[in-house]
VOBA-1610 file (N, C-alpha, C; in pm, whole numbers, padded with zeros to 5 digits, always signed):
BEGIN
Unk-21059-12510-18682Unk-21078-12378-18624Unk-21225-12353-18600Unk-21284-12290-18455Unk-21422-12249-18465Unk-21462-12156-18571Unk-21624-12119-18555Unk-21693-12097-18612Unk-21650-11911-18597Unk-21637-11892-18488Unk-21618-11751-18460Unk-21459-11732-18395Unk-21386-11655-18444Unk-21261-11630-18436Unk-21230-11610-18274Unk-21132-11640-18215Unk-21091-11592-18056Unk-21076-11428-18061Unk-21120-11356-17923Unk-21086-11218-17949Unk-21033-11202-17849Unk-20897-11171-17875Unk-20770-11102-17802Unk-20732-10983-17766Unk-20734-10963-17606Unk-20669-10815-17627Unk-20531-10842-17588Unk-20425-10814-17669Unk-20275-10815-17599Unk-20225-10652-17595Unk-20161-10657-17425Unk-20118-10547-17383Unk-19984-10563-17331Unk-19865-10455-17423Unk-19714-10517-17437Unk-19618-10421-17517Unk-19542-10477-17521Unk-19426-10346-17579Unk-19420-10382-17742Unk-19368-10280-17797Unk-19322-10267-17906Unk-19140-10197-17921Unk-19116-10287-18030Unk-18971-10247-18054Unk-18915-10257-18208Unk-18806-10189-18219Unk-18767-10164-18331Unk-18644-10251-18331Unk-18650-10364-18387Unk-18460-10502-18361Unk-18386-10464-18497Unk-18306-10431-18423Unk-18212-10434-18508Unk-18083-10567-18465Unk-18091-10630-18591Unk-18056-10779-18558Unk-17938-10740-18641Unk-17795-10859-18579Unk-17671-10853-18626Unk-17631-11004-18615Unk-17599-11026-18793Unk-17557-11210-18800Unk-17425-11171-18751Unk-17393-11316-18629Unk-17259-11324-18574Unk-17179-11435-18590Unk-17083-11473-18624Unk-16974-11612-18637Unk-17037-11652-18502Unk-16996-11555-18401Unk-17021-11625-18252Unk-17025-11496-18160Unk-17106-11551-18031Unk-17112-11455-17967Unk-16955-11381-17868Unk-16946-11268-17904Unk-16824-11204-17822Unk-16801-11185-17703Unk-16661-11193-17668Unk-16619-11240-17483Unk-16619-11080-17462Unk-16679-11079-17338Unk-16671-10897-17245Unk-16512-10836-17290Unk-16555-10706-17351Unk-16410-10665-17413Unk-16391-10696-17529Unk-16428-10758-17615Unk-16401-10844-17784Unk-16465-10726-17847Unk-16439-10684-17976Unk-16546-10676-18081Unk-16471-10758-18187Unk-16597-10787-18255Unk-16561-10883-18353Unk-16684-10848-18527Unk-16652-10926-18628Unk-16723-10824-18746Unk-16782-10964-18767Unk-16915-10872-18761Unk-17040-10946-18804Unk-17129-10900-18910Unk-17263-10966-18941Unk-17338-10913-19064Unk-17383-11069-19120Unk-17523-11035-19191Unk-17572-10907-19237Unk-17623-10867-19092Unk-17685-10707-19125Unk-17746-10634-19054Unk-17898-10626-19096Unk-17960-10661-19020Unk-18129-10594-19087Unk-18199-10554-18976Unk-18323-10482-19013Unk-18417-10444-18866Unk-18536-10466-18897Unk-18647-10503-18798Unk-18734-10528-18815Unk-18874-10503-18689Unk-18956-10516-18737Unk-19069-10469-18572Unk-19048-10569-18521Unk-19047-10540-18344Unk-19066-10650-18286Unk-19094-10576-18199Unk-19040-10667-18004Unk-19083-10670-17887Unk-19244-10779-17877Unk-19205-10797-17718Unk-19244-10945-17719Unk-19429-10930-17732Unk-19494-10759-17706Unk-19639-10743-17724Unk-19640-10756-17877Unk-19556-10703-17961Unk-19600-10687-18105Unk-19591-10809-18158Unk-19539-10870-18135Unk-19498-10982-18188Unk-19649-11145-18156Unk-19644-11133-18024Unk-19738-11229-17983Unk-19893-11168-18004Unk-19956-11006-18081Unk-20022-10991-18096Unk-20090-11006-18279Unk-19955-10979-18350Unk-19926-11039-18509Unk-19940-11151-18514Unk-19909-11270-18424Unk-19843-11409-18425Unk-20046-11464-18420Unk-20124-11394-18333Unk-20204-11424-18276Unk-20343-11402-18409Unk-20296-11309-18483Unk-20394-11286-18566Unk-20364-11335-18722Unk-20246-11420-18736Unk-20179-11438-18820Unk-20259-11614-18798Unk-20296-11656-18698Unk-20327-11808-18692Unk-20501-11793-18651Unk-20541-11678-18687Unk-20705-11681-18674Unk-20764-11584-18602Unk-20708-11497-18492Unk-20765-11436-18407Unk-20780-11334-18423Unk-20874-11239-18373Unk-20946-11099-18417Unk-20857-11003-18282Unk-20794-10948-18303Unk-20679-10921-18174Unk-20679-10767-18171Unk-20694-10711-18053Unk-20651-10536-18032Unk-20527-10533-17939Unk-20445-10423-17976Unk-20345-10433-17932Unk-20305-10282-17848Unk-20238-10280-17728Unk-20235-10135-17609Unk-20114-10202-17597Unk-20034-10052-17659Unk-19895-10062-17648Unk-19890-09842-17661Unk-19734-09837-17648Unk-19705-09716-17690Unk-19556-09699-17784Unk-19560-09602-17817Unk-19501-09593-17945Unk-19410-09453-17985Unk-19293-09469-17998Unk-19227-09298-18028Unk-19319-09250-18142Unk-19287-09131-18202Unk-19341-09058-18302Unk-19237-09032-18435Unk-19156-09194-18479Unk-19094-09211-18527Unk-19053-09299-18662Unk-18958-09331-18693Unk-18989-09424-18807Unk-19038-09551-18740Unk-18947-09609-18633Unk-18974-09711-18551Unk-19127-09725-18530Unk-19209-09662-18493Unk-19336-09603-18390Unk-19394-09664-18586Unk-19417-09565-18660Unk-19482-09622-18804Unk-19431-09737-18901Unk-19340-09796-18843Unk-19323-09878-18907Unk-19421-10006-18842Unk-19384-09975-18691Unk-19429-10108-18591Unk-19641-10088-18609Unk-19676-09987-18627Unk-19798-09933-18627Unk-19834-10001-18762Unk-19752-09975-18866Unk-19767-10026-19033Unk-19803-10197-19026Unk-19695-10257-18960Unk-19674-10376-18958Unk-19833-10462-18862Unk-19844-10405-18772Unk-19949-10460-18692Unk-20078-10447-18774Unk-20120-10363-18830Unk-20235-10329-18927Unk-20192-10367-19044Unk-20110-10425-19117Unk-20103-10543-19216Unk-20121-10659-19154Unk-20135-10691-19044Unk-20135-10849-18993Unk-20273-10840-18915Unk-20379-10717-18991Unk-20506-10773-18920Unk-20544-10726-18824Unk-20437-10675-18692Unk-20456-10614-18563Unk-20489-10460-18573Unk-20603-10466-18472Unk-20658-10329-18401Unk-20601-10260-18343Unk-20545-10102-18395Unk-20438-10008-18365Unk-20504-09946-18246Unk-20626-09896-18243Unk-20664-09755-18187Unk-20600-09745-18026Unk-20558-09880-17994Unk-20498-09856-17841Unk-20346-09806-17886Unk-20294-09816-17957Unk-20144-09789-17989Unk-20117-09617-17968Unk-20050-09558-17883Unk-20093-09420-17850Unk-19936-09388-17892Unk-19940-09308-17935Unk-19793-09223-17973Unk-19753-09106-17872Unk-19595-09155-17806Unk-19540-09065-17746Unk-19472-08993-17767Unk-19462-08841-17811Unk-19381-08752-17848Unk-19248-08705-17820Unk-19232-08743-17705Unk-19153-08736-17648Unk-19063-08851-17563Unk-19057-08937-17623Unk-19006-09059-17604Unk-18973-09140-17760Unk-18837-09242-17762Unk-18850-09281-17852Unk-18915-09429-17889Unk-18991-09461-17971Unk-18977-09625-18020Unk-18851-09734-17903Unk-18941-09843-17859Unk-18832-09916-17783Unk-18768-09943-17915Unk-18601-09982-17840Unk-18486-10047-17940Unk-18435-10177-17845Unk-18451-10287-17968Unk-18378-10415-17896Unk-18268-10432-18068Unk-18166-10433-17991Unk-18013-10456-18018Unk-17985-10621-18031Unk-18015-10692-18148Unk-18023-10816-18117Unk-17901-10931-18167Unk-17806-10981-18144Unk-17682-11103-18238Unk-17761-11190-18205Unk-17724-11271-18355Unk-17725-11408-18359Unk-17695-11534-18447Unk-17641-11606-18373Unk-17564-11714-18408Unk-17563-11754-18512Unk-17479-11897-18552Unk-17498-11939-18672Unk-17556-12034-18626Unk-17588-12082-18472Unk-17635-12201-18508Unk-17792-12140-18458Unk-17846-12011-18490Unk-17955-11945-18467Unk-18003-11889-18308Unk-17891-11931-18186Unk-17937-11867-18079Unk-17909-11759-18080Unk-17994-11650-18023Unk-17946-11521-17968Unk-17916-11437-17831Unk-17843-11315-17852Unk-17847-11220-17727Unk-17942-11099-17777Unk-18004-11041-17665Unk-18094-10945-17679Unk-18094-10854-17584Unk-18023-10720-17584Unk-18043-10641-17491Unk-18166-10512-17577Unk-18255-10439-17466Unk-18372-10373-17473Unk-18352-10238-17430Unk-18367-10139-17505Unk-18379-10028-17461Unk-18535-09938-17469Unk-18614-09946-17353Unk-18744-09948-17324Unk-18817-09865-17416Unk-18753-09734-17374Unk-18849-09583-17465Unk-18938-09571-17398Unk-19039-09599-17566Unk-19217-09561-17496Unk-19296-09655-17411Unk-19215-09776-17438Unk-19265-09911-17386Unk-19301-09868-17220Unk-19174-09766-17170Unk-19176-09785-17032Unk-19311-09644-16955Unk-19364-09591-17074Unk-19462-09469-17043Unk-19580-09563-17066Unk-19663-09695-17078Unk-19776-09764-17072Unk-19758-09776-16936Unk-19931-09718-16893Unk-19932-09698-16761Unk-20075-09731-16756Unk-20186-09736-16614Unk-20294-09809-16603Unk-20393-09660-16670Unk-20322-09553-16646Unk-20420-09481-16752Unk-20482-09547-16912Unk-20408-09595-16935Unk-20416-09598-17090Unk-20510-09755-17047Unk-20472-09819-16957Unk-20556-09970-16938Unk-20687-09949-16924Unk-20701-09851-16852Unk-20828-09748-16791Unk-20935-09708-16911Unk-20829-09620-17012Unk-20909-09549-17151Unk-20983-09727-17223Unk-20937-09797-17166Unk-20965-09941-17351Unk-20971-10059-17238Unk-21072-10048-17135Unk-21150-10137-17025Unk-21228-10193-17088Unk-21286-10144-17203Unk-21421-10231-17240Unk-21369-10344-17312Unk-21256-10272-17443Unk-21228-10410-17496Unk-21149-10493-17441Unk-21085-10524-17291Unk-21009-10606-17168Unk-21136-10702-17146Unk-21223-10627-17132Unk-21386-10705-17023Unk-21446-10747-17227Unk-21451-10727-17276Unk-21492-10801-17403Unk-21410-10904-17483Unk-21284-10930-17443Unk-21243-11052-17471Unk-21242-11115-17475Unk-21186-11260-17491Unk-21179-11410-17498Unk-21108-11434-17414Unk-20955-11356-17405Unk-20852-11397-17338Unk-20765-11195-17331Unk-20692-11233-17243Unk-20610-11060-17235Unk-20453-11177-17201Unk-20359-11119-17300Unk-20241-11131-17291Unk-20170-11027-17251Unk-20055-11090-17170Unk-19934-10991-17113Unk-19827-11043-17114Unk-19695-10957-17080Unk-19551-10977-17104Unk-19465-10896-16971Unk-19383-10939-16969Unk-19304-10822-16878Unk-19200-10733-16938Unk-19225-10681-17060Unk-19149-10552-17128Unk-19229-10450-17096Unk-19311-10396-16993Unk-19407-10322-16963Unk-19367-10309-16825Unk-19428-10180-16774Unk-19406-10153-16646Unk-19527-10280-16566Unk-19514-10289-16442Unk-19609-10388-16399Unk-19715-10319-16375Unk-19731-10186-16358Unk-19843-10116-16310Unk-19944-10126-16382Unk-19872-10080-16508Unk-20031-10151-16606Unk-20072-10287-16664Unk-19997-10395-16630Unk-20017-10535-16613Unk-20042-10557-16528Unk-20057-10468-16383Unk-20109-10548-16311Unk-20319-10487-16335Unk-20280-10305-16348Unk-20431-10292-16400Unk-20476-10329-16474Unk-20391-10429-16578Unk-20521-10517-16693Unk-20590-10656-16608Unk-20457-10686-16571Unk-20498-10797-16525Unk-20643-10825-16420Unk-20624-10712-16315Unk-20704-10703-16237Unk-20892-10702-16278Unk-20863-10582-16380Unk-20962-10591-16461Unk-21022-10684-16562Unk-20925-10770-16585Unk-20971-10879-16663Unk-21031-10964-16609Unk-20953-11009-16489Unk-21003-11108-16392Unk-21140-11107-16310Unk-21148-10963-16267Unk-21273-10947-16256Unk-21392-10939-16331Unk-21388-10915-16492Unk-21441-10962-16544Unk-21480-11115-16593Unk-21426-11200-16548Unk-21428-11341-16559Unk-21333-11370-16718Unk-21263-11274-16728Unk-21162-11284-16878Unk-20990-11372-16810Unk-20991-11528-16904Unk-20853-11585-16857Unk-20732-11460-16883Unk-20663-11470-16827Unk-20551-11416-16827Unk-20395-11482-16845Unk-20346-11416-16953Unk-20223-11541-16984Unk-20091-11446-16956Unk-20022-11474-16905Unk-19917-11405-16873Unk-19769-11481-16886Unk-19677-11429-17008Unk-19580-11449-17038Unk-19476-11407-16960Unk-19427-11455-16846Unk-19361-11422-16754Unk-19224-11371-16801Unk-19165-11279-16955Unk-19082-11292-16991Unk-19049-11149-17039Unk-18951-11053-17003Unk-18788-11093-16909Unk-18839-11160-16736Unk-18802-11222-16742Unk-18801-11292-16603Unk-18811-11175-16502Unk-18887-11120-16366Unk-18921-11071-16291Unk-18972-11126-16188Unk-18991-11041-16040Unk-19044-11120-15950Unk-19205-11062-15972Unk-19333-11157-15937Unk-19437-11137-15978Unk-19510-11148-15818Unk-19520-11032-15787Unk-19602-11004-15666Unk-19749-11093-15634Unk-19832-11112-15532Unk-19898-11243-15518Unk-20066-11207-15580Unk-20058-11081-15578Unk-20186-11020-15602Unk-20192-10986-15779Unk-20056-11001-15822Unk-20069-11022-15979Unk-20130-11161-16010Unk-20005-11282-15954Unk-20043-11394-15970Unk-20161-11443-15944Unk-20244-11407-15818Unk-20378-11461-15822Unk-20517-11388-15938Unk-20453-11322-16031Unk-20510-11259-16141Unk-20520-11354-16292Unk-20394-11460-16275Unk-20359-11517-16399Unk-20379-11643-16400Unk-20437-11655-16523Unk-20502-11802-16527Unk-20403-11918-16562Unk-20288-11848-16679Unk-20205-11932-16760Unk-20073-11861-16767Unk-19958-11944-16702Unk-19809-11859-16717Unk-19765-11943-16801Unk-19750-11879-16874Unk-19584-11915-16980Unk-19472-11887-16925Unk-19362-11948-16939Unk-19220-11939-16903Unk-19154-12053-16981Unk-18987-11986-16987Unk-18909-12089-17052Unk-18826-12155-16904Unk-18720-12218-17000Unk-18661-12319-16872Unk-18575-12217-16798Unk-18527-12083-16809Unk-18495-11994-16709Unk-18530-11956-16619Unk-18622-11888-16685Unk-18769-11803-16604Unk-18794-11904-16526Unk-18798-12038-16559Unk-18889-12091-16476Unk-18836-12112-16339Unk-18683-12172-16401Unk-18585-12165-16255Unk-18598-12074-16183Unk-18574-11961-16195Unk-18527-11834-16161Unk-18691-11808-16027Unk-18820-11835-16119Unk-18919-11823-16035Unk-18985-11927-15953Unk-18928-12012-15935Unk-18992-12111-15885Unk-19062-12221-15965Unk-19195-12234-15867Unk-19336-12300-15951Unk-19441-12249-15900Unk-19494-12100-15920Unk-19566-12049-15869Unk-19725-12080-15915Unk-19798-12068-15789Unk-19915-12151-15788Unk-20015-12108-15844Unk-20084-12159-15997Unk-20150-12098-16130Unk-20220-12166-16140Unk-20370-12136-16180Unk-20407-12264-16242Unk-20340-12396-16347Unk-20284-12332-16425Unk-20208-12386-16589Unk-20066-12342-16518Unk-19982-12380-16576Unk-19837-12377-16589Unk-19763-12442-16715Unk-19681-12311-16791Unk-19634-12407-16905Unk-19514-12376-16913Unk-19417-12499-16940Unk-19254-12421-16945Unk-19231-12496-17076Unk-19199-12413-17133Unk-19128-12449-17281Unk-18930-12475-17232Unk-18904-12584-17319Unk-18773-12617-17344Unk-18738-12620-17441Unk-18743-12528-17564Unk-18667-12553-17688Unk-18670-12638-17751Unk-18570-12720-17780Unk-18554-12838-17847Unk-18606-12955-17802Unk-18649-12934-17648Unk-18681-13038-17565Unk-18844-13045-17583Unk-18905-12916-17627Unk-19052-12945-17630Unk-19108-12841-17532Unk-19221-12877-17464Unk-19285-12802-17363Unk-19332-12853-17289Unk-19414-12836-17134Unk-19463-12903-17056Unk-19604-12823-17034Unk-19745-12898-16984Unk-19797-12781-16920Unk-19856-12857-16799Unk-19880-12863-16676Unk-19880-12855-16536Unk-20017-12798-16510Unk-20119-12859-16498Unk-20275-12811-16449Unk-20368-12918-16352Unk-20458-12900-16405Unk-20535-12978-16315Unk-20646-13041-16355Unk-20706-13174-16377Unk-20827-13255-16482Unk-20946-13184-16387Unk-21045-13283-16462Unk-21181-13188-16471Unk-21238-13279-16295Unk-21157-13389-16253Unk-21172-13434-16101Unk-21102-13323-16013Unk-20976-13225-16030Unk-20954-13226-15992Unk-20768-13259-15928Unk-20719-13323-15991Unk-20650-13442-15992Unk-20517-13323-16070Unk-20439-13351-15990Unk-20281-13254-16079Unk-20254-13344-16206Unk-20243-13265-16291Unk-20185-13362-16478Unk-20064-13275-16487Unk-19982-13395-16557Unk-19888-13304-16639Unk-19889-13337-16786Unk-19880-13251-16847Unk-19883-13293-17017Unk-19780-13255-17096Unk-19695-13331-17126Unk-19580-13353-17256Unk-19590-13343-17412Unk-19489-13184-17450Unk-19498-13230-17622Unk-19357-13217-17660Unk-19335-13300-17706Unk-19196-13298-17791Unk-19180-13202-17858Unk-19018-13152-17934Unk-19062-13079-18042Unk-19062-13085-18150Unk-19116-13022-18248Unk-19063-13035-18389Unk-18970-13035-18450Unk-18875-13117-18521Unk-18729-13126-18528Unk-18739-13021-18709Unk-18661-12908-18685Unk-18635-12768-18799Unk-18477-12762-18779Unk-18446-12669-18863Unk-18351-12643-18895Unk-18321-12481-18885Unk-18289-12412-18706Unk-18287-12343-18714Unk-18221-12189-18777Unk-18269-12072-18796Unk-18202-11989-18852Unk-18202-11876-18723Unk-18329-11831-18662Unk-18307-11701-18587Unk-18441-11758-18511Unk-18370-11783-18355Unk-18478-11826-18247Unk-18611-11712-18200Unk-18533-11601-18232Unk-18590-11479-18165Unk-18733-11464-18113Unk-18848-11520-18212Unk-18970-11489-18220Unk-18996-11630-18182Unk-18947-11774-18135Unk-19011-11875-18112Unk-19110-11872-17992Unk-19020-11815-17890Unk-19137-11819-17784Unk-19265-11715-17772Unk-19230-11590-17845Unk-19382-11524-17935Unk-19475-11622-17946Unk-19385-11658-18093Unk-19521-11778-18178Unk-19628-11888-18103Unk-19494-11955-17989Unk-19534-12043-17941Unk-19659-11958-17857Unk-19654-11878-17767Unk-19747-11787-17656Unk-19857-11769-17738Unk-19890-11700-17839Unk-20012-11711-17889Unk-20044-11742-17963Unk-19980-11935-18014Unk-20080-12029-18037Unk-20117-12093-17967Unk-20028-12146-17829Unk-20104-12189-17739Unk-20230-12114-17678Unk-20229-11979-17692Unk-20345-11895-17636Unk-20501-11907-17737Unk-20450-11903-17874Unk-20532-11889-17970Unk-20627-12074-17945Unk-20549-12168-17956Unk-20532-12341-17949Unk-20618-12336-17842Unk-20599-12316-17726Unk-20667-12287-17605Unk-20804-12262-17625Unk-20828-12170-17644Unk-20998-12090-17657Unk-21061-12146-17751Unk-20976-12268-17844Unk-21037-12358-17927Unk-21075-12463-17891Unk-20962-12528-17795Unk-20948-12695-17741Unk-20950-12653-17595Unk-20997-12691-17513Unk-20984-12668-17396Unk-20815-12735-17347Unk-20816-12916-17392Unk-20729-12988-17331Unk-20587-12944-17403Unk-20488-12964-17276Unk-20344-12937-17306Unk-20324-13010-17437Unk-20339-13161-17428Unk-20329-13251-17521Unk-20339-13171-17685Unk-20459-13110-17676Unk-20528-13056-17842Unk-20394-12939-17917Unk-20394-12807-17783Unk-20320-12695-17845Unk-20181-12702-17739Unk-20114-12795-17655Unk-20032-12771-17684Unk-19906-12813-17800Unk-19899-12922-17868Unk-19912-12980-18007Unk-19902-12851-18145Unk-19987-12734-18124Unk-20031-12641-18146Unk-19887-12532-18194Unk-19907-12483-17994Unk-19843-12423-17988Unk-19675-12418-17987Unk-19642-12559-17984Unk-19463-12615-18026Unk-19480-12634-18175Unk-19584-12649-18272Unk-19550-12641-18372Unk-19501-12475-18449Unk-19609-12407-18397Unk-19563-12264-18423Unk-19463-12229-18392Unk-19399-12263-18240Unk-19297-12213-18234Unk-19201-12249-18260Unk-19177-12404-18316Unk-19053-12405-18452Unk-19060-12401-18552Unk-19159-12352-18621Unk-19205-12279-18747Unk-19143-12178-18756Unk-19128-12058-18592Unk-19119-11978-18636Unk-18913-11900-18634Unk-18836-12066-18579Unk-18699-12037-18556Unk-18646-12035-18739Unk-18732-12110-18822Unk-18673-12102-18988Unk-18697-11999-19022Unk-18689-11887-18992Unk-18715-11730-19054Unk-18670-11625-18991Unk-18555-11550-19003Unk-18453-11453-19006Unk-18584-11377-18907Unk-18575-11267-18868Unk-18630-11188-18812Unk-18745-11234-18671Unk-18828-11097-18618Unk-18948-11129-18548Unk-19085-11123-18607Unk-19137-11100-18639Unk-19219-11063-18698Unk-19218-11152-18835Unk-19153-11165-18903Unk-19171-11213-19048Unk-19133-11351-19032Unk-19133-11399-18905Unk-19117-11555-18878Unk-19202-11600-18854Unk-19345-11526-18795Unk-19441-11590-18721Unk-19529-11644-18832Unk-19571-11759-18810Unk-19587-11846-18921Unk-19783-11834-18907Unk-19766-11842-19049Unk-19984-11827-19069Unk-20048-12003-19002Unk-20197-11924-18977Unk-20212-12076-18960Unk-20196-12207-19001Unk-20245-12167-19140Unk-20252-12314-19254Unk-20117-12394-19241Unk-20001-12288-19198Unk-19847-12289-19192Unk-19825-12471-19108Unk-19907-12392-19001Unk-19870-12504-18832Unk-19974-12588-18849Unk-20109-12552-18911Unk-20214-12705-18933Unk-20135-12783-19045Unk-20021-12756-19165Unk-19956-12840-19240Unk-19847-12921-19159Unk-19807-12856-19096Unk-19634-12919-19026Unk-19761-13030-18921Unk-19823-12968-18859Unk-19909-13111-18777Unk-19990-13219-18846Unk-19978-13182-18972Unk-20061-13267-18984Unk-19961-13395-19034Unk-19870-13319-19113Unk-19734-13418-19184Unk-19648-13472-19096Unk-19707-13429-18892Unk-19600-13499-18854Unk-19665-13632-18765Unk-19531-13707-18695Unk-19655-13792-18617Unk-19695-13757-18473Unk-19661-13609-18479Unk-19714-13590-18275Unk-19888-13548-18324Unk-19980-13539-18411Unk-20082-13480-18508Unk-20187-13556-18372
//
């Protein structure tokens, strides 16, 4: 790890999961009895901004928030894991997002989202906390956010000469004047279908069990593609893998330049983080993913 920590701003939703263990997932029309039941903070900003400061990074986080248990719990949780609240703005009148989450026994899940406050982050609030966007290392994004204010971070980031990493995830169409803002897309093997291969500097598609890819360009010039297998775990609850994975590859990045170094990195975190029930309390510390790499042979 460097000498001086990466500084992150991630701008993204917050949610309150309430997760349900299932035998299996139910046919349209079924109910069927499942359990246990537990809940926990999540959504895909809270999560990849915990994940991020949990493996080294000094991280502020612009999200919004009901004025609720949800809203202080998710507020509680981010400021135990290190992260900078003061962008976290409380909406009174809106509640805490809710994601409604089953999952499997053999640890995949379904996830439906009910937005809240998530969907009141707007470029005002990108506007109020410009300095720490243009004082970063890197500015992360997600698509649980309206685009308006992903696209005003972005813009602003970019013009500041700040990379921009953008987790293309729930899958959306991404207008051309976003994309020429972003340095590094994440996507899984859906998303990726679903969008093409839209033209990025970096490109990374994670496959699960299959590993990840990332798609750039050497220092000639010259298109690379770079291959990591994955770490073979024993999953329990996928939920938070592609979190984990997003900002260690982001964190790995601003450390190692080459795919080779952090992406290795970032597939270790993110099957670190399928052995642990929840979002948030899966995302694995650093020392966590420098042990699993070092004991394995992709190191």
């Amino acid at each position: 790890m460097s000498a001086s920590p990466p500084q992150l701003c991630v701008l993204g939703s917050v949610t309150r999961d309430l997760v349900i263990q299932t035998p299996r997932f139910p046919r349209p029309g079924e109910t069927i009895l499942g359990g246990p039941f537990e809940s926990f903070v999540g959504g895909k900003g809270a999560n990849q901004a915990v994940a991020a400061a949990r493996l080294g990074a000094q991280v502020k986080f612009l999200g919004c928030v009901g004025v609720d248990d949800g809203g202080r719990a998710a507020r509680a949780a981010l400021r135990d894991a290190g992260v900078s609240c003061d962008g976290l703005v409380d909406r009174d009148t809106l509640h805490t997002g809710i994601g409604v989450i089953t999952v499997s026994r053999e640890g995949e899940n379904h996830i439906v989202a009910a937005p809240g406050a998530n969907h009141s982050v707007d470029a005002a609030l990108v506007a109020e906390h410009a300095n720490a966007i243009r004082r970063a290392d890197a500015l992360m994004l997600q698509l649980e956010i309206p685009l308006e204010a992903n696209l005003a971070a972005a813009q602003l980031a970019h013009e500041a000469g700040v990379p921009v990493v953008l987790n293309a995830a729930p899958s959306a169409p991404l207008p051309e004047k976003f994309l020429r803002c972003i340095q590094t897309l994440i996507v899984n093997q859906v998303e990726y279908e679903e969008l093409g291969r839209p033209e990025v500097p970096s490109l990374v598609v994670t496959y699960g069990k299959q590993g990840a890819v990332c798609f750039d360009h050497d220092t000639q010039g010259g298109a690379r593609e770079t291959r990591q297998s994955s770490f073979p775990v024993d999953p329990v609850d996928t939920t938070a893998a592609g979190d984990a994975f997003c900002a260690a590859a982001t964190v790995a990045a601003l450390e190692h330049n080459e795919p080779r170094k952090w992406l290795p990195f970032g597939t270790a975190a993110g099957a670190l983080a399928c052995t642990v029930a929840g979002a948030i309390p899966a995302l694995p510390m650093r020392a966590t993913v420098d042990t699993l790499l070092k004991e394995s042979a992709f190191d």
